[in-house]
PyMOL Python script that loads the backbone (N, CA, C, O; Angstrom):
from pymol import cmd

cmd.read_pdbstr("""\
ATOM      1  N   UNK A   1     164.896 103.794 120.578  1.00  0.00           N
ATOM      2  CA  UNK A   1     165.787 102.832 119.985  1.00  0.00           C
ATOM      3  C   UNK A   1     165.005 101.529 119.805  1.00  0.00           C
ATOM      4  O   UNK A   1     164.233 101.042 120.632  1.00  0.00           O
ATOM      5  N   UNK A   2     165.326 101.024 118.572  1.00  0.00           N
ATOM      6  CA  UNK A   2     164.482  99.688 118.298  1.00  0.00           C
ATOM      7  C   UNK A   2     165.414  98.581 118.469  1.00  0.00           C
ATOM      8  O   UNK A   2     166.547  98.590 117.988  1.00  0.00           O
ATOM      9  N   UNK A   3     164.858  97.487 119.259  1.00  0.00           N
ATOM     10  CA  UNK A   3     165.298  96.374 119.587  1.00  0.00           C
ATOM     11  C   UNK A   3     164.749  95.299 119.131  1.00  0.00           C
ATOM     12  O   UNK A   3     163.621  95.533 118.696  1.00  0.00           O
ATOM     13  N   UNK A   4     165.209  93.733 119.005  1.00  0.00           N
ATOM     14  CA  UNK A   4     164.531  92.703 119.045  1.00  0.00           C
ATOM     15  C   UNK A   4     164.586  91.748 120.024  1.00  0.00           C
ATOM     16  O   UNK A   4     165.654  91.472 120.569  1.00  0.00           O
ATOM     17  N   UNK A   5     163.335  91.097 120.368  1.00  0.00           N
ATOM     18  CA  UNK A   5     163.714  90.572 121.487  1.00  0.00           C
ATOM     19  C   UNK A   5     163.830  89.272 121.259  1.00  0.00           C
ATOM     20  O   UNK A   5     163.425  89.017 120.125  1.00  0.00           O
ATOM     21  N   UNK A   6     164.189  88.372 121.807  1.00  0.00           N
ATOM     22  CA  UNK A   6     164.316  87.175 121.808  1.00  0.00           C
ATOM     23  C   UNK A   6     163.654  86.654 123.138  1.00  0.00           C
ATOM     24  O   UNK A   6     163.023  87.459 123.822  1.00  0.00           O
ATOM     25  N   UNK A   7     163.804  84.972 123.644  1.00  0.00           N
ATOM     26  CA  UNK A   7     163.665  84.406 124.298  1.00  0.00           C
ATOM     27  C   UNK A   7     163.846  84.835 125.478  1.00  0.00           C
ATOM     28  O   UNK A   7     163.009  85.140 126.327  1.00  0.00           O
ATOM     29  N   UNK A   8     165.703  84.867 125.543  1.00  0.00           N
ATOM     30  CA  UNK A   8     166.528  85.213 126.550  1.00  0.00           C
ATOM     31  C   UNK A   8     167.368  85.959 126.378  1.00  0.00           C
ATOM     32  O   UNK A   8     168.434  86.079 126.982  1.00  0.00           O
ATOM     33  N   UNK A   9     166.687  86.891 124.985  1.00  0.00           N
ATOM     34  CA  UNK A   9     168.183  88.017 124.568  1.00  0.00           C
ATOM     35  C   UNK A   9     167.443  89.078 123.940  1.00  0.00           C
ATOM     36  O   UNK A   9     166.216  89.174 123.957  1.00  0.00           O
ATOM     37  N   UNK A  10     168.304  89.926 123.346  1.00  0.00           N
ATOM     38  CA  UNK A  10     167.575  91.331 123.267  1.00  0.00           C
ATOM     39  C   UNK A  10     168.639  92.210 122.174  1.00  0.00           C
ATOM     40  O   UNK A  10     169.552  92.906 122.620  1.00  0.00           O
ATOM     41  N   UNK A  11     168.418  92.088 120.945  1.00  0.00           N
ATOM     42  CA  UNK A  11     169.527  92.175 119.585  1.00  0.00           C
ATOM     43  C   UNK A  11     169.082  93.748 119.254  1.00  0.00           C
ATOM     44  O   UNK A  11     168.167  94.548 119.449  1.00  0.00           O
ATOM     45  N   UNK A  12     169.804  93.676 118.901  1.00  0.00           N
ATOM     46  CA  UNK A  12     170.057  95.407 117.674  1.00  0.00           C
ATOM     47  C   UNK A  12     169.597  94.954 116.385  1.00  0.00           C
ATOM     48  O   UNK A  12     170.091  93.981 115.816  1.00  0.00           O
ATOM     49  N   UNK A  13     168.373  95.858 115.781  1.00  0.00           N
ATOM     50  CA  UNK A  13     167.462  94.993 114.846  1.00  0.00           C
ATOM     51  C   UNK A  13     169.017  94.866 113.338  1.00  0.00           C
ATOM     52  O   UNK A  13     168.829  94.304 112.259  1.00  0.00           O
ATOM     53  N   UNK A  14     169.955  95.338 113.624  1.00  0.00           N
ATOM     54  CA  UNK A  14     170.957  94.992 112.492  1.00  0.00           C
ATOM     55  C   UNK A  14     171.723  93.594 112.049  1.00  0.00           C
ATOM     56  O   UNK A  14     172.341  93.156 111.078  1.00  0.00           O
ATOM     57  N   UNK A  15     171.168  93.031 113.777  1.00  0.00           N
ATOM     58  CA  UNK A  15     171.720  91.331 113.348  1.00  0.00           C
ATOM     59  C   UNK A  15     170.577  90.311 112.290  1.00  0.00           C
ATOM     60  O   UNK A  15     170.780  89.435 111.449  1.00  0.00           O
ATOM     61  N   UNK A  16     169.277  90.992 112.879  1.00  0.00           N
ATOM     62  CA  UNK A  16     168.362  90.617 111.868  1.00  0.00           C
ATOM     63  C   UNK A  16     168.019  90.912 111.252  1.00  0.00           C
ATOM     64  O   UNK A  16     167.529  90.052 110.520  1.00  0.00           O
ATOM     65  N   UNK A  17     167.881  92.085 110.880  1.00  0.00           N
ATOM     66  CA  UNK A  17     167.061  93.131 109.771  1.00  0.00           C
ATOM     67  C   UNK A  17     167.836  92.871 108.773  1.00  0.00           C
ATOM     68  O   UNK A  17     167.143  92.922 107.757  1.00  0.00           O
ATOM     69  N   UNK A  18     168.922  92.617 108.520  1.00  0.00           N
ATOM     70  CA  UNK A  18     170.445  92.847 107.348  1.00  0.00           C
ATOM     71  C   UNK A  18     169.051  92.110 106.139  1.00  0.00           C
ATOM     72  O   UNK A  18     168.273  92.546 105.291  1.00  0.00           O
ATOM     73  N   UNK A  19     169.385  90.883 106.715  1.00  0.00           N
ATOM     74  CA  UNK A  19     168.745  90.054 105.576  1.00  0.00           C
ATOM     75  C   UNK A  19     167.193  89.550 105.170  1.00  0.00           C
ATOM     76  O   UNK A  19     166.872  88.589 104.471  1.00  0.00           O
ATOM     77  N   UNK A  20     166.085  90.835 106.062  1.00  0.00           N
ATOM     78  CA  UNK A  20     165.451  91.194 105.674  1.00  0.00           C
ATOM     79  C   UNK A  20     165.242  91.223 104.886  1.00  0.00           C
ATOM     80  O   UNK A  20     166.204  91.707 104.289  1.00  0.00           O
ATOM     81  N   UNK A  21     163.706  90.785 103.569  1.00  0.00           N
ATOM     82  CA  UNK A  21     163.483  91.774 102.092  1.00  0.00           C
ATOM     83  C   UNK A  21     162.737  92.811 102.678  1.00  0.00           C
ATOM     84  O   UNK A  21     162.499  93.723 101.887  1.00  0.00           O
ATOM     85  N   UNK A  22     162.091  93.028 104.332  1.00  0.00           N
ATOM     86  CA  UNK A  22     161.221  94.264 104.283  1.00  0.00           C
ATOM     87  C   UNK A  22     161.697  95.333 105.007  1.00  0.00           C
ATOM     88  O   UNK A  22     160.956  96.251 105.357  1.00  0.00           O
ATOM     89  N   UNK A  23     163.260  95.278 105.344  1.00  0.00           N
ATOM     90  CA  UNK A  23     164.121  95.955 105.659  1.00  0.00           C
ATOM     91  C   UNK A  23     164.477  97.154 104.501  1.00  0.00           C
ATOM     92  O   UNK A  23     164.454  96.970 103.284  1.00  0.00           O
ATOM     93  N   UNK A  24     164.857  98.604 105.291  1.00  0.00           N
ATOM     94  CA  UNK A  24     165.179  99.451 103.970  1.00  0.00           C
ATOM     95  C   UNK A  24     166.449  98.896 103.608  1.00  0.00           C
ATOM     96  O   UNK A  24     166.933  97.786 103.827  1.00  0.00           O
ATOM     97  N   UNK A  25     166.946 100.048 102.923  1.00  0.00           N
ATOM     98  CA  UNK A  25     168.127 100.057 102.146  1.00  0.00           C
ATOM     99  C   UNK A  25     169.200  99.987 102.790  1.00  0.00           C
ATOM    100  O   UNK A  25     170.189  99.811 102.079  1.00  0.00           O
ATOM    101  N   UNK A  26     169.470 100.095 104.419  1.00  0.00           N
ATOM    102  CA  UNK A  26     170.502  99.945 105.360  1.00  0.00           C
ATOM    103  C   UNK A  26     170.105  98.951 105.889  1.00  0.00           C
ATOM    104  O   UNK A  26     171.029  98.702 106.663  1.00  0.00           O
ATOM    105  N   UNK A  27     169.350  98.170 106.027  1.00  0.00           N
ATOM    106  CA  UNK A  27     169.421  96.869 106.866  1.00  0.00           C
ATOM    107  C   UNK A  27     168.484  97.258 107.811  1.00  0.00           C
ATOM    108  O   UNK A  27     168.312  96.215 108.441  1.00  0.00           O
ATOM    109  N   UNK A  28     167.722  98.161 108.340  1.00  0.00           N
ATOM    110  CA  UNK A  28     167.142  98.869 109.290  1.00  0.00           C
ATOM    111  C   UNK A  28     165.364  98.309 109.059  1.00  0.00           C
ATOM    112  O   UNK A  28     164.803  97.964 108.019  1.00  0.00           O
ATOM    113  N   UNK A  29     164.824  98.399 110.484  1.00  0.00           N
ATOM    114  CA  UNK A  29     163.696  97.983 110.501  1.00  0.00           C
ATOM    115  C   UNK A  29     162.782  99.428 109.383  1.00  0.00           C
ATOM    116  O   UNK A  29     163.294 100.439 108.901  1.00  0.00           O
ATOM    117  N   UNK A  30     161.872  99.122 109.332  1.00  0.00           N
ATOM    118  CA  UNK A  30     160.821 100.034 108.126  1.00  0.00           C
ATOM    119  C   UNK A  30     160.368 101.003 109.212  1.00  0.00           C
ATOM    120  O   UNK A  30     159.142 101.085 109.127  1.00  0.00           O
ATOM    121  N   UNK A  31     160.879 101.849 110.294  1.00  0.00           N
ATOM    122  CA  UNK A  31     160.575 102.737 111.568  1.00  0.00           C
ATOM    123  C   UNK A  31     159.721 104.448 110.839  1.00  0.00           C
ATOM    124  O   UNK A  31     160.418 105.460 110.895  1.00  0.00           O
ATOM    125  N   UNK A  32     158.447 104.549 110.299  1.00  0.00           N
ATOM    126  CA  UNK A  32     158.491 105.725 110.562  1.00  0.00           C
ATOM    127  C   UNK A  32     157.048 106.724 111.005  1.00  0.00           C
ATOM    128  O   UNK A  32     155.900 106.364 110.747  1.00  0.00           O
ATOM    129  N   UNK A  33     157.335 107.789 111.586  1.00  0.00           N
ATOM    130  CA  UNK A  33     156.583 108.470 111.609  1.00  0.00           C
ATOM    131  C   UNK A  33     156.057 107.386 113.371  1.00  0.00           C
ATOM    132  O   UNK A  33     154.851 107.212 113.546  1.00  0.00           O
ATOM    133  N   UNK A  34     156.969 106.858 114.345  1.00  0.00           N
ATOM    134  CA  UNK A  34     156.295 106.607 115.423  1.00  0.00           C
ATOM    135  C   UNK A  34     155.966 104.904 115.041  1.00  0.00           C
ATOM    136  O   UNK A  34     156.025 104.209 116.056  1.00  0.00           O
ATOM    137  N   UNK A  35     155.670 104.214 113.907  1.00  0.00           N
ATOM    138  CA  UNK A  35     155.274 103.123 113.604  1.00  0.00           C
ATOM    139  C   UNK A  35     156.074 102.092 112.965  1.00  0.00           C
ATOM    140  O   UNK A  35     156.353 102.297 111.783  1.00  0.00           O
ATOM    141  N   UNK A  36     156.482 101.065 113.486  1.00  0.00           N
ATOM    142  CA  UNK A  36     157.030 100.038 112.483  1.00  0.00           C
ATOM    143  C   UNK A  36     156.415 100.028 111.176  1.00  0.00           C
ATOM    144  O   UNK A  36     155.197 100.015 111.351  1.00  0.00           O
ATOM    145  N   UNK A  37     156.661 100.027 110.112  1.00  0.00           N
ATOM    146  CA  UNK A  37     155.940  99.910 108.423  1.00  0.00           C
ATOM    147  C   UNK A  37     156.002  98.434 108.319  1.00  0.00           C
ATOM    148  O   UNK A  37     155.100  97.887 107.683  1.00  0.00           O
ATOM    149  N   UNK A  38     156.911  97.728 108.837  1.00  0.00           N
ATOM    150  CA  UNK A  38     156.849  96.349 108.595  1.00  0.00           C
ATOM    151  C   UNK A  38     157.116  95.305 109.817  1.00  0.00           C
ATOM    152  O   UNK A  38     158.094  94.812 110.379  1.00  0.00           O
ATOM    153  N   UNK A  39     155.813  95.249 109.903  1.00  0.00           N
ATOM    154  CA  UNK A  39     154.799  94.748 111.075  1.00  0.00           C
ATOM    155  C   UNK A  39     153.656  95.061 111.872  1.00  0.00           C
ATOM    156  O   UNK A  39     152.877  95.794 111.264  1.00  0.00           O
ATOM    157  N   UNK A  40     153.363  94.817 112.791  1.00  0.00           N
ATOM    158  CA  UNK A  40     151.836  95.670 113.515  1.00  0.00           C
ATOM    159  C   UNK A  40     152.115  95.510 114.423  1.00  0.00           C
ATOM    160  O   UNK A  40     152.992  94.783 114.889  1.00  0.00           O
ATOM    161  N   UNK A  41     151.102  96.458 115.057  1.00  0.00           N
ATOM    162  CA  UNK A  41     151.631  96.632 116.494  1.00  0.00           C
ATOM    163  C   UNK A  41     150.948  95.580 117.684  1.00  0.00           C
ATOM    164  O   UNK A  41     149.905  94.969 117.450  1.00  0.00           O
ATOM    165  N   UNK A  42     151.641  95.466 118.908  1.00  0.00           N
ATOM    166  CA  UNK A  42     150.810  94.408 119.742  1.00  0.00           C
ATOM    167  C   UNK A  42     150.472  95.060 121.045  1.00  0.00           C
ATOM    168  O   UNK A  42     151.198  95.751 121.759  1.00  0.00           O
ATOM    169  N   UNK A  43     149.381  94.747 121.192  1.00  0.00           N
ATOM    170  CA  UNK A  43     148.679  94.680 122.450  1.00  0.00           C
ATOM    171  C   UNK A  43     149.706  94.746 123.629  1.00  0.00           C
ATOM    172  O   UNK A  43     150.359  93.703 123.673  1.00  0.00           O
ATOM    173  N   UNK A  44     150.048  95.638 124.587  1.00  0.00           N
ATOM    174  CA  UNK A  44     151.162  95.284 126.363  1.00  0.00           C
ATOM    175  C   UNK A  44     150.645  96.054 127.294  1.00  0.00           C
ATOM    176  O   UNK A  44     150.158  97.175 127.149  1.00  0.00           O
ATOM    177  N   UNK A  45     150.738  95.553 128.066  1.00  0.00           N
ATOM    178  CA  UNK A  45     150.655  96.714 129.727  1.00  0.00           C
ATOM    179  C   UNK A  45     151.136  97.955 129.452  1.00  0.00           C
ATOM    180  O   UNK A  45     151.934  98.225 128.555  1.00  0.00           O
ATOM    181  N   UNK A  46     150.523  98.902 130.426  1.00  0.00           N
ATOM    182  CA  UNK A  46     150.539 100.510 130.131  1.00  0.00           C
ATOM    183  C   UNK A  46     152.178 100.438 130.722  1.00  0.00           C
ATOM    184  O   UNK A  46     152.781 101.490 130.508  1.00  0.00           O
ATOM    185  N   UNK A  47     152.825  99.589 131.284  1.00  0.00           N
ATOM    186  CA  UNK A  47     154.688  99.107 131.888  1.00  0.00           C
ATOM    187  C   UNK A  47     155.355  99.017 131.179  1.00  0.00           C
ATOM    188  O   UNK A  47     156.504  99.398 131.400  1.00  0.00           O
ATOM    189  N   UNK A  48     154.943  98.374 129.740  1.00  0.00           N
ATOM    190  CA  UNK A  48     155.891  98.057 128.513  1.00  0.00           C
ATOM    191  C   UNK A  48     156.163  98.877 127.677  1.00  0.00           C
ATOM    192  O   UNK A  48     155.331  99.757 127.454  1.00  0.00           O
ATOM    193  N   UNK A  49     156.955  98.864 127.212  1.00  0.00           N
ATOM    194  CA  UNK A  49     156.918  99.639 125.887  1.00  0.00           C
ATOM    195  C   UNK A  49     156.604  98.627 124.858  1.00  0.00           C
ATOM    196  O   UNK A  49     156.539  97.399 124.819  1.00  0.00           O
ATOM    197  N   UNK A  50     156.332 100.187 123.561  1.00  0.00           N
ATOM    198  CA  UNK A  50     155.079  99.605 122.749  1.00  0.00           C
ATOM    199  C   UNK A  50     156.478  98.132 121.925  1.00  0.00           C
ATOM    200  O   UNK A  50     157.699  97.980 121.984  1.00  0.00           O
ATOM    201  N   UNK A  51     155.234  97.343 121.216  1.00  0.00           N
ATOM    202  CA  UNK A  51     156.030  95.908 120.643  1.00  0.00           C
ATOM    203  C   UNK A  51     155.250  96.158 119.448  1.00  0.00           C
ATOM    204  O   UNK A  51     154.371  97.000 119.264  1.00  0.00           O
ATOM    205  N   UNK A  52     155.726  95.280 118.667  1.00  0.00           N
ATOM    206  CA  UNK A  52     155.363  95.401 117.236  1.00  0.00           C
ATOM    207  C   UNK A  52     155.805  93.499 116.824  1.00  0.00           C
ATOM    208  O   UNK A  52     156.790  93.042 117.404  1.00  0.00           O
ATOM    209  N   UNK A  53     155.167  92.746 116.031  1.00  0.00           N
ATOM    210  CA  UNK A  53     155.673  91.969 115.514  1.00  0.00           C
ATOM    211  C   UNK A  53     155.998  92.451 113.756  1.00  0.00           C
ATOM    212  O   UNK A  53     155.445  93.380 113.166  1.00  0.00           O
ATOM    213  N   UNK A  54     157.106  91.456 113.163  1.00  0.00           N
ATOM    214  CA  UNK A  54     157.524  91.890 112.370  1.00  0.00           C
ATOM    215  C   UNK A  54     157.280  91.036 111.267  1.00  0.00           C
ATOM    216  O   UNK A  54     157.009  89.882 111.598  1.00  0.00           O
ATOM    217  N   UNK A  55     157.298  91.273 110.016  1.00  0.00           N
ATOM    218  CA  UNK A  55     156.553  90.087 108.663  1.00  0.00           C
ATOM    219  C   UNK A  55     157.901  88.824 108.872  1.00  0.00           C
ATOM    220  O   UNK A  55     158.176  88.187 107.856  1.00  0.00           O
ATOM    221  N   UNK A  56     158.421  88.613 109.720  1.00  0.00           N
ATOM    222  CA  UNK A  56     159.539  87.329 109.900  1.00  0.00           C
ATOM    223  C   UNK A  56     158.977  86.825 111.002  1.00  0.00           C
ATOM    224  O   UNK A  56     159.128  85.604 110.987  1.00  0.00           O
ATOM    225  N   UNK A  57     158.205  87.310 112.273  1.00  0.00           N
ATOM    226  CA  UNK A  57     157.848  86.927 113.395  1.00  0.00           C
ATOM    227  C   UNK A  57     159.081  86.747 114.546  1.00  0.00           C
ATOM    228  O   UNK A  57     159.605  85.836 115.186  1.00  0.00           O
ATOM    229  N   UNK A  58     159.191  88.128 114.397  1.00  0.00           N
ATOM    230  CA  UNK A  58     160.125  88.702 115.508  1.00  0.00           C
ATOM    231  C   UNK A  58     159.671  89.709 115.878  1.00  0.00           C
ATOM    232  O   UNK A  58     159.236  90.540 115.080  1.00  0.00           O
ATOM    233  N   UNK A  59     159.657  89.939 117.593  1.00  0.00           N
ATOM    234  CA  UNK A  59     159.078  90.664 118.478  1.00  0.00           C
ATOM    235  C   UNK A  59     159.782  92.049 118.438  1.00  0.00           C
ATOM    236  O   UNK A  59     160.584  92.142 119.368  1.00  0.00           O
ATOM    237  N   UNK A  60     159.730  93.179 117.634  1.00  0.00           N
ATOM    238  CA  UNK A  60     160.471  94.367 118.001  1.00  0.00           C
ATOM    239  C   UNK A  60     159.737  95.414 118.897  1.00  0.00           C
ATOM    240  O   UNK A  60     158.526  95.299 119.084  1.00  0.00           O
ATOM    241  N   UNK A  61     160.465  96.450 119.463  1.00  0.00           N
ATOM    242  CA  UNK A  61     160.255  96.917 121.341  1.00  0.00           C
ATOM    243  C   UNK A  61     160.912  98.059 120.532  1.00  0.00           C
ATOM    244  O   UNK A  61     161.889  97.920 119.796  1.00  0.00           O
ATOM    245  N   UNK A  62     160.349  99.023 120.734  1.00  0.00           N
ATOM    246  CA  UNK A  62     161.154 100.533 121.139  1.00  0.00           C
ATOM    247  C   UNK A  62     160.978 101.076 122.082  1.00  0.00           C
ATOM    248  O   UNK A  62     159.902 101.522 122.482  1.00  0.00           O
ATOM    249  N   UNK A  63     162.296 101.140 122.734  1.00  0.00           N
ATOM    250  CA  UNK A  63     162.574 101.443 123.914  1.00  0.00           C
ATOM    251  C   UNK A  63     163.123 102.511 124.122  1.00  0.00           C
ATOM    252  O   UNK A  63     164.120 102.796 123.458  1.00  0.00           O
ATOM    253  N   UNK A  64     162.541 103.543 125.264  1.00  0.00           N
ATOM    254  CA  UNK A  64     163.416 104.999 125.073  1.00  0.00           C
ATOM    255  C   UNK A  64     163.893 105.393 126.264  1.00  0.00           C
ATOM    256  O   UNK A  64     164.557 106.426 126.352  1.00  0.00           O
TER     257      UNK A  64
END
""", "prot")
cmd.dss("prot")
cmd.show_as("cartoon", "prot")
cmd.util.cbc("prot")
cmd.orient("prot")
């Protein structure tokens, strides 16, 4: 499940993604094949799950 994180919070990428332009056609982050399409991935401890920043500069986490 893909998340965004915030500061002190932790969103469902649908509050932000909506108004996305690199969002698909549902509002949904660009998720495939294992990889965000829109963003890259970041560097975390073998503890984290993987992060990705996104072309808005928001931290997304898939978390399973």
């Amino acid at each position: 499940m893909l998340v965004i994180l915030m500061e002190n919070q932790i969103l469902p990428p649908q509050h932000v993604c909506q108004t996305c332009l690199m969002a698909d056609q549902s509002g949904q982050p660009r998720w495939q094949q294992g990889q965000l399409r829109c963003g890259r991935a970041l560097a975390v401890n073998d503890n984290q799950p993987e992060q990705y920043e996104c072309q808005m500069g928001f931290r997304v986490a898939n978390i399973e």
